[in-house]
GULUM-481302 format. One record per residue (C-alpha): residue number from 0; chain; x, y, z. Coordinates in pm, 1 decimal. Layout:
<rs>
n/chain/xx/yy/zz
NUM/A/X/Y/Z
...
</rs>
This chain:
<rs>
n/chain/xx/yy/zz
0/A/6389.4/8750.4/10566.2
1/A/6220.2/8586.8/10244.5
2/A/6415.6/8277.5/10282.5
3/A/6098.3/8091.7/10210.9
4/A/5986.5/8279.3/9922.5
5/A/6357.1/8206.3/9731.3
6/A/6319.7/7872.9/9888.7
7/A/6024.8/7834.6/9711.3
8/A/6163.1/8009.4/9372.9
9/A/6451.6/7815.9/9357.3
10/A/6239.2/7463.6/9376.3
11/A/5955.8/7590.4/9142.2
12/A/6197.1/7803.9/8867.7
13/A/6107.0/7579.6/8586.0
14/A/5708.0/7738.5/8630.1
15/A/5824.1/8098.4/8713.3
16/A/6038.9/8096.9/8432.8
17/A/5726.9/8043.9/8200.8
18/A/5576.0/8362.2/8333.5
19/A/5552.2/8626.2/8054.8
20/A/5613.8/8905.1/8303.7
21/A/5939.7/8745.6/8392.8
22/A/6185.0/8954.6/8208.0
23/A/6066.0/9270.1/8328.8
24/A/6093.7/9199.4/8764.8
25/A/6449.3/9222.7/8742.1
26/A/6404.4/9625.9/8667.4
27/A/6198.8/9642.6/8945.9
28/A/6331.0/9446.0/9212.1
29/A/6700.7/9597.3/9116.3
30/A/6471.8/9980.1/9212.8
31/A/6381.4/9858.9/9509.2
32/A/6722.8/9742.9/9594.5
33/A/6861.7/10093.3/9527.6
34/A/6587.2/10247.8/9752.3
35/A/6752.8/10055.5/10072.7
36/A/7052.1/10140.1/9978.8
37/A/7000.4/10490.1/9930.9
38/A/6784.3/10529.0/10224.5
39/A/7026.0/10341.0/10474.2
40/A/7367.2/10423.0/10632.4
41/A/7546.6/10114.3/10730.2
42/A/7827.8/10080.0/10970.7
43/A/7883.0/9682.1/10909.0
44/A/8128.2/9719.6/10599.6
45/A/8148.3/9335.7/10564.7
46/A/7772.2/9353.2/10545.7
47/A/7779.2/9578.1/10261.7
48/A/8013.5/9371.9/10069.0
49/A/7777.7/9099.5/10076.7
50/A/7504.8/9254.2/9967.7
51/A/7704.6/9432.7/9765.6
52/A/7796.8/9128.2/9584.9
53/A/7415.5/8936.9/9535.2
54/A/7367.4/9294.9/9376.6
55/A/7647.4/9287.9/9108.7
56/A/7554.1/8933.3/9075.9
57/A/7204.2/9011.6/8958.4
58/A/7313.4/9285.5/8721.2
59/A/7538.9/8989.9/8542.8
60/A/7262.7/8743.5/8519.2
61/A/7033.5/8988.8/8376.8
62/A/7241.9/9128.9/8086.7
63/A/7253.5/8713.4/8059.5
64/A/6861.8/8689.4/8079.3
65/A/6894.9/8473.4/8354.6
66/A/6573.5/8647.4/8510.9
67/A/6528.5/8388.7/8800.6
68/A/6910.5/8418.0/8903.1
69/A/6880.2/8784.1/8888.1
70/A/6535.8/8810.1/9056.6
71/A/6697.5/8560.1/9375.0
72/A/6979.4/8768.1/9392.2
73/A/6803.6/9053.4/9407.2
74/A/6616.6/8973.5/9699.7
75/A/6898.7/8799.6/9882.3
76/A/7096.6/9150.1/9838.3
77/A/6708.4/9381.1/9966.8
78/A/6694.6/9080.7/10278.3
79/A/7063.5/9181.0/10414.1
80/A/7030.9/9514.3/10337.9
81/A/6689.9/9542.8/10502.8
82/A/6858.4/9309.7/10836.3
83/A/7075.9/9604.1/10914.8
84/A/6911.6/9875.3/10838.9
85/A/6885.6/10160.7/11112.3
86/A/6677.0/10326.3/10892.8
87/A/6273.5/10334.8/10882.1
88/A/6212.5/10118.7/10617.1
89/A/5857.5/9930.3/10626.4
90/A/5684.9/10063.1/10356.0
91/A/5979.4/9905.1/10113.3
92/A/5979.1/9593.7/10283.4
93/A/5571.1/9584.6/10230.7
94/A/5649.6/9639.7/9864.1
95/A/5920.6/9424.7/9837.2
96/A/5733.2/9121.7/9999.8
97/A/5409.1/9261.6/9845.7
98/A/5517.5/9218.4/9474.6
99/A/5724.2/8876.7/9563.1
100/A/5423.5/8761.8/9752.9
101/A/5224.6/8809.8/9403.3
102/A/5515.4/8680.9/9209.3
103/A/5523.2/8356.3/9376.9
104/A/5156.6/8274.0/9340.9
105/A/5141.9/8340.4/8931.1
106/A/4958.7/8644.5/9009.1
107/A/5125.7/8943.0/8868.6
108/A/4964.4/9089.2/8475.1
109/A/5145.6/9296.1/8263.9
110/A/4892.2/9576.2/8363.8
111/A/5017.6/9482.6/8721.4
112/A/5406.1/9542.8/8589.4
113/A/5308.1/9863.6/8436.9
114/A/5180.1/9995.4/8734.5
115/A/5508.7/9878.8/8897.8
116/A/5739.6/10031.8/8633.1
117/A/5499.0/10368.7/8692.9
118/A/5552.1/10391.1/9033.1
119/A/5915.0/10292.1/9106.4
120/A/6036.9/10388.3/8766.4
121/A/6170.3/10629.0/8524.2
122/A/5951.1/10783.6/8278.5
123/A/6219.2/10618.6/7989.6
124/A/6131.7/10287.7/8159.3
125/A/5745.5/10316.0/8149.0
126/A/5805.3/10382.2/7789.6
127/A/5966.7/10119.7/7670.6
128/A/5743.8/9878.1/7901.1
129/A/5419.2/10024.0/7720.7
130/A/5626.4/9933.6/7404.9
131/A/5721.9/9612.0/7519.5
132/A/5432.2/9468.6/7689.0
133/A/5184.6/9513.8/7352.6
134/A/5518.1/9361.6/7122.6
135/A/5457.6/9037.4/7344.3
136/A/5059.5/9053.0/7307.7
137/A/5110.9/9097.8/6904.5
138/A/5345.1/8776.1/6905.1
139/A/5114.0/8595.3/7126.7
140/A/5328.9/8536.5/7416.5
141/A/5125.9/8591.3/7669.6
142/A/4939.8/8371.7/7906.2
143/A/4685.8/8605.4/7997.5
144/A/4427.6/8575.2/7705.7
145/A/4129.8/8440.6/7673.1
146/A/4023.9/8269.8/7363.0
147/A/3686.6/8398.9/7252.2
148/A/3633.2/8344.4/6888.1
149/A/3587.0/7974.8/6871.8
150/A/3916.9/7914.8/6704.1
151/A/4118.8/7734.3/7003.9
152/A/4405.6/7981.1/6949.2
153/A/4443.3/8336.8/7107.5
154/A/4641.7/8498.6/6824.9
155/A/4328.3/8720.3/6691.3
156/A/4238.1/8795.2/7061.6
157/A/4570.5/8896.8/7138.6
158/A/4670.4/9120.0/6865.4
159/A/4327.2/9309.3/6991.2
160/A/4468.4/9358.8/7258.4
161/A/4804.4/9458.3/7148.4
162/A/4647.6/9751.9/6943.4
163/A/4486.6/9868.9/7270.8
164/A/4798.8/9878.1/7405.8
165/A/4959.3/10068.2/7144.6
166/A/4632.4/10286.0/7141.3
167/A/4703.0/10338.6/7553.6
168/A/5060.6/10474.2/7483.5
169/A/4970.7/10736.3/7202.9
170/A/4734.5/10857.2/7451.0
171/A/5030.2/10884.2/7714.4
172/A/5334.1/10978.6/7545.1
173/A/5449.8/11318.0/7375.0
174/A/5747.8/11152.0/7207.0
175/A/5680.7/11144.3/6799.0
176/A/5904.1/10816.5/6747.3
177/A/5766.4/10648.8/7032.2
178/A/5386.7/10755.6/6862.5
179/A/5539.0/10667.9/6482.8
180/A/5606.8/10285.8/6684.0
181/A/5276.1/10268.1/6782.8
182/A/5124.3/10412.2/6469.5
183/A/5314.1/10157.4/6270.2
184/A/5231.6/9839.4/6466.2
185/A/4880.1/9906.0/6418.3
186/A/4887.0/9978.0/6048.1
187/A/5078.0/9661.0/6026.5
188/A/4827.8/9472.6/6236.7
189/A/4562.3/9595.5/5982.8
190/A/4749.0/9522.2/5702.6
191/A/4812.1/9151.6/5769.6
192/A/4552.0/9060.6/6024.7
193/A/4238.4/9287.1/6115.1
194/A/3982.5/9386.7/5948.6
195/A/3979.5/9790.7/5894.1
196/A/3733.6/9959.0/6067.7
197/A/3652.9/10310.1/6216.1
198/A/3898.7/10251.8/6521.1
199/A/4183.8/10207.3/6279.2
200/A/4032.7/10500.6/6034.5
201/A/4056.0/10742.2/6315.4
202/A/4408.5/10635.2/6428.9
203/A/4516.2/10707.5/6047.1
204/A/4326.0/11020.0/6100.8
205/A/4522.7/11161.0/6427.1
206/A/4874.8/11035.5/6234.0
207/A/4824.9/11243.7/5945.9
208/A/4880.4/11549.7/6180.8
209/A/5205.2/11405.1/6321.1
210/A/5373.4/11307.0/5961.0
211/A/5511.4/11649.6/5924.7
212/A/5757.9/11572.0/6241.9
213/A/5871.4/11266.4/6075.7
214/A/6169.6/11204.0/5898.9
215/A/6069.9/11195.5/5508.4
216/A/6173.2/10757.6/5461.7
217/A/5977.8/10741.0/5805.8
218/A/5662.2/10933.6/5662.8
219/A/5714.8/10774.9/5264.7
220/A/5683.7/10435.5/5483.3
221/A/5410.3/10514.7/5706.8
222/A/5203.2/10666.0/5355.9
223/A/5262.3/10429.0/5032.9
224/A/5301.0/10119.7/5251.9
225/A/5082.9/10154.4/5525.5
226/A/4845.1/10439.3/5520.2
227/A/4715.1/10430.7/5171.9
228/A/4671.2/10062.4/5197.0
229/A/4430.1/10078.6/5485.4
230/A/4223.8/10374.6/5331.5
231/A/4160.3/10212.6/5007.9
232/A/4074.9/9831.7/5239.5
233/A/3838.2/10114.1/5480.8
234/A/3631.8/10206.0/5155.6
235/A/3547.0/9915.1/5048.0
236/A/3499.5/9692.9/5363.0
237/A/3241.8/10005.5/5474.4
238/A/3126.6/10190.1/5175.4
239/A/3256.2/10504.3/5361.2
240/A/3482.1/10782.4/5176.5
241/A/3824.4/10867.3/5323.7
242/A/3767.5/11145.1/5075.0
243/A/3914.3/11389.7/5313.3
244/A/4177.4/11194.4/5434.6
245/A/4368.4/11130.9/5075.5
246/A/4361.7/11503.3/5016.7
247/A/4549.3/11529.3/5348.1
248/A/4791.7/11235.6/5246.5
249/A/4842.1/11388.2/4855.7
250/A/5059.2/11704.6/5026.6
251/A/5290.1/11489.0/5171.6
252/A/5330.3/11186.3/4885.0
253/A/5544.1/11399.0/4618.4
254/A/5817.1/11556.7/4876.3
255/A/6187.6/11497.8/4804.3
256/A/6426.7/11278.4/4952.1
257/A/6489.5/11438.2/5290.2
258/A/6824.5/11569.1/5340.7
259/A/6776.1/11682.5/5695.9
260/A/6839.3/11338.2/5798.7
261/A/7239.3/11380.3/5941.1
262/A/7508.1/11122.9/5990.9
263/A/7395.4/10898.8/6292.1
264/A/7097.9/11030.4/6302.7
265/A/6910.1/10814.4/6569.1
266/A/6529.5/10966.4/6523.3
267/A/6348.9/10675.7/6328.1
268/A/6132.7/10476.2/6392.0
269/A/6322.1/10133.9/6320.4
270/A/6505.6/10290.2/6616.2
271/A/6275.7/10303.9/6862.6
272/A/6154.1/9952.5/6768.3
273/A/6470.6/9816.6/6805.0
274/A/6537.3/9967.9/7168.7
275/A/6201.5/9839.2/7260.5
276/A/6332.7/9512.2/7180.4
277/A/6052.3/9456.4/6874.1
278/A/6312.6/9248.5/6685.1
279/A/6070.3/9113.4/6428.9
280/A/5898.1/9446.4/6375.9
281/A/6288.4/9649.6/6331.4
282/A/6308.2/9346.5/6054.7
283/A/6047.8/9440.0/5863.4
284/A/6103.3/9804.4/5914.1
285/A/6464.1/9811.2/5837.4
286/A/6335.9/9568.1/5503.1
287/A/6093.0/9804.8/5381.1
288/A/6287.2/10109.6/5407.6
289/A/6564.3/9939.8/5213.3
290/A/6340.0/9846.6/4932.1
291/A/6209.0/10196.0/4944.0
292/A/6556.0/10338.4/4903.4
293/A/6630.7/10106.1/4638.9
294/A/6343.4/10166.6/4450.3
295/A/6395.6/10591.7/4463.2
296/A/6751.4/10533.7/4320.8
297/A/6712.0/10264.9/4078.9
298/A/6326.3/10460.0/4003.3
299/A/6476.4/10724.6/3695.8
300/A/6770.5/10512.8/3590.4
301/A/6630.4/10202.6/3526.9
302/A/6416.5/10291.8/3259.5
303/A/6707.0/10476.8/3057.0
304/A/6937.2/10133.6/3107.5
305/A/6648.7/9913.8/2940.3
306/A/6570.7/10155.5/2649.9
307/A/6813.5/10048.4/2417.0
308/A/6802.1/10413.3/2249.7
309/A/7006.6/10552.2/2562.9
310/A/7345.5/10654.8/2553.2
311/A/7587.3/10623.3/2821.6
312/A/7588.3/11022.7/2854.1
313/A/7214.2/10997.7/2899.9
314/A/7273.0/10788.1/3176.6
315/A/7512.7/10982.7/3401.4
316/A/7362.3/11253.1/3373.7
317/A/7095.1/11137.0/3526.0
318/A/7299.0/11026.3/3789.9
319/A/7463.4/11353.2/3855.2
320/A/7151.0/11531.3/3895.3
321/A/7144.7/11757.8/4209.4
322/A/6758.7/11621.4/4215.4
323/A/6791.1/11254.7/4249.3
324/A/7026.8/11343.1/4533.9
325/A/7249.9/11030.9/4484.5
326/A/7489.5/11051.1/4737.0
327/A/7239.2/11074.6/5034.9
328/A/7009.3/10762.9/4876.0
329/A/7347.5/10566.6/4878.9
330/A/7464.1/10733.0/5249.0
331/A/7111.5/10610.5/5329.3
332/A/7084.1/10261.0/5153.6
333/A/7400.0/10207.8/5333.5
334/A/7283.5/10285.0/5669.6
335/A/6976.8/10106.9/5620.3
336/A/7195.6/9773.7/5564.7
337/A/7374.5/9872.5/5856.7
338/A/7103.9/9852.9/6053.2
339/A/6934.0/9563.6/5903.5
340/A/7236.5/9351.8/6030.3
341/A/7223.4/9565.2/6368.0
342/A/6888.3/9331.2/6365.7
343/A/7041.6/9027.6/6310.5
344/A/7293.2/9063.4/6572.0
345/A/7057.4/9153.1/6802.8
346/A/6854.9/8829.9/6741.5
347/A/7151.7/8646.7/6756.6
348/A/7235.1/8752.9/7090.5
349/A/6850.3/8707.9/7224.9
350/A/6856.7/8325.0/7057.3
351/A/7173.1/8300.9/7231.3
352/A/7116.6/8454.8/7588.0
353/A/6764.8/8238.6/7587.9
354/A/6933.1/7916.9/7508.6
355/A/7160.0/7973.3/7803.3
356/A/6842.4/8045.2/8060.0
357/A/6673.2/7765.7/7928.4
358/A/6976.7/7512.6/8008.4
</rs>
């Protein structure tokens, strides 16, 4: 059973491993795999080992990103399961030959894989594919675009796309981080590359009513860096007012340093990037809130060290008071380095892991 689709894998994996889908089959052909195995009884215990084995196999190679190793081993573990099965199983061999069917002949979208991941997967899965699909779109690192502005390059095209995406998921999800991921990508992609319009104005619009959920370095970010920036760019690419919409922002601009925020306190949004795998976006995140920290601890000392008039008195004082809260900045600076080099060893391991697929 499939012999001549892995046949036909194994001869062609240079092309399949240019597929931008690639990395996410393994997820889905390892469900699949533990739908015959759940479903079936076997009696053959050598049998079991063996399939047994192709599936430990393509765990290994995938926590290598070896996807086409894992993906062949995969199917080589469904194909003896499926042989000696007493169990009804058609409808998973129709979607097991179904999806490798469209596999083999370039055919599968990441709208395709999302519809896969919904249907055979967990609700945490669908997540982080709706987070993960629009990361590659932003990057350009799909081969599914169409170049349309006369440019001969897709990057403008895709990031459109990648905002839809984003767009798609805050439509979809109740989660606040996974919306404050979303939310921030397409600030960003304002920021740096599109021109601010009344898509992006009402986006800013349905995120002022979530900031209050946020943590306060979460909502600072999302406001000075991000928010305020696109208002101002709005008004004068469209002659409109965002009157209404700075009056909303002004309640939340003067708020203290939060110090809800506990030890190992996961709920951030440089969090959620980084388990969607948006390495270059957790950089950038991780960068500005470091800066930000920086700049609210150094903010009422600074100007006391350069004023030669200060004494040294004047100084700590200013340190000890209860209302810089100096302690949690520097628990918080701290953690923010922390997880700045959590990035870096992240993208180490990625540049690493790819290397080894590509040889």
């Amino acid at each position: 059973m499939f012999d001549t689709q892995i046949q036909k894998i194994e001869q062609e994996s240079y092309t399949y491993e240019q597929q931008c889908i690639l990395i996410f089959l393994p997820k889905v052909f390892h469900s699949l795999v533990k739908k015959i195995r759940e479903t079936s009884s076997f009696e053959d215990n050598n049998i079991l080992q063996l399939a047994d084995s192709y599936f430990q196999c393509a765990l290994l190679y995938d926590q290598f990103s070896s996807h086409i190793k894992s993906i062949l081993s995969y199917i080589s573990a469904f194909s003896i399961y499926a042989s000696k099965s007493p169990s009804e199983i058609a409808k998973l061999i129709d979607e097991m030959t179904t999806i490798i069917n469209s596999f083999t002949a370039n055919k599968l979208t990441p709208k395709d894989i999302l519809e896969l991941y919904q249907r055979l997967l967990s609700s945490e899965d669908v997540v982080e594919i709706r987070l993960k699909i629009p990361t590659m779109y932003r990057e350009n690192e799909t081969d599914d675009v169409v170049e349309l502005d006369g440019d001969e390059d897709t990057s403008n095209e895709s990031r459109e796309i990648a905002i839809q995406w984003y767009r798609d998921c805050l439509k979809t999800t109740n989660n606040i981080w996974v919306k404050g991921v979303c939310y921030y990508n397409i600030l960003v992609q304002y920021q740096n590359f599109i021109y601010e319009d009344s898509d992006g104005k009402d986006n800013v619009d349905d995120m002022i009513n979530c900031l209050p959920q946020f943590n306060t370095s979460d909502r600072r970010l999302l406001i000075k860096r991000r928010k305020l920036h696109f208002l101002k760019e709005y008004e004068h690419n469209t002659g409109n007012s965002a009157t209404n919409s700075h009056l909303q922002l002004h309640k939340f601009t003067k708020h203290p340093f939060d110090k809800k925020l506990e030890k190992n306190d996961i709920s951030t949004i440089g969090h959620y990037l980084m388990k969607s795998n948006d390495l270059i976006g957790a950089e950038e995140y991780w960068s500005s809130i470091a800066q930000q920290l920086e700049c609210d601890f150094a903010g009422p000392i600074l100007p006391l060290i350069r004023n030669p008039h200060s004494t040294f008195d004047e100084i700590l004082d200013t340190i000890k008071q209860p209302k810089n809260d100096t302690n949690a900045l520097f628990y918080q600076l701290l953690e923010t380095y922390g997880k700045t080099a959590d990035y870096y060893i992240l993208k180490a391991k990625d540049d690493q892991t790819t290397g080894t697929e590509s040889h």
